[in-house]
N, C-alpha and C positions, 0 to 999 in steps of 0.2 A: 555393534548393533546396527544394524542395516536402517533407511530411516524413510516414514513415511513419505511412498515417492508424490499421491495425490500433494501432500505439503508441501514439499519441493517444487512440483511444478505449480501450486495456488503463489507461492513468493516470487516466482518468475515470472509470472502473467501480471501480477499484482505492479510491480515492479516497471516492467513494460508498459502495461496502462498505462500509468503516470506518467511517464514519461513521454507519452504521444499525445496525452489529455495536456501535459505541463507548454510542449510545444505547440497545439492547436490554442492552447489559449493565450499562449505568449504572439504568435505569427496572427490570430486573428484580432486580436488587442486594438491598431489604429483603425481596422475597416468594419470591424464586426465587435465591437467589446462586449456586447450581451454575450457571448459565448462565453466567458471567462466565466461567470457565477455558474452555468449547469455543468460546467467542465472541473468546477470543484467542490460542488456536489456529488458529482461521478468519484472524486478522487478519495471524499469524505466514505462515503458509503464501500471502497474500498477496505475500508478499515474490518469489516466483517469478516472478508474470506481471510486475511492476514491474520487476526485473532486465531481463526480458527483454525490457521498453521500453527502459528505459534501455542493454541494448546495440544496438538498432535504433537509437535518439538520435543514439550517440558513431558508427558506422558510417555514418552519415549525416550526420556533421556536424554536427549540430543546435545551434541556440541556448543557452547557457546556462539560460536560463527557463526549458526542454522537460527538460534533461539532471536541473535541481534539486531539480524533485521526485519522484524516483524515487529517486537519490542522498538526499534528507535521509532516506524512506523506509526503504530498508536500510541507510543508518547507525542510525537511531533502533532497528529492529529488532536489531542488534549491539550496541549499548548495554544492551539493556533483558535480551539474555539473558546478559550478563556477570554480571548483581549478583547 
């Protein structure tokens, strides 16, 4: 079964974000550390498009490997706003 490409590419962009938001807040950390809290706000509010892959995934049947990283996604995000 062929699999929603919209989802595919919201996990890859989703993905990427982070990773450019993880590095603007880590590189701006000793000169500018306000930027660390709206840069993980951006990364929280991520959590929407990625859901919303991950139920295109499971309505489609999808692969384990497609469904997991969205799933590790908002679990890690449920974790982190527990503490």
């Amino acid at each position: 079964m062929t699999q929603p490409r919209w989802a595919v590419l919201t996990v890859w962009a989703v993905v990427n974000a982070v990773n450019v938001l993880q590095t603007v807040g880590f590189a701006t950390r000793p000169s500018a550390p306000r930027v660390g809290q709206p840069a993980g706000v951006v990364m929280a509010a991520l959590a929407i498009p990625a859901t919303m892959a991950l139920v295109a995934f499971l309505r489609n049947r999808s692969g384990w490997l497609l469904v997991a990283g969205p799933v590790v996604y908002d679990r890690r995000g449920y974790d982190h706003s527990r503490r």
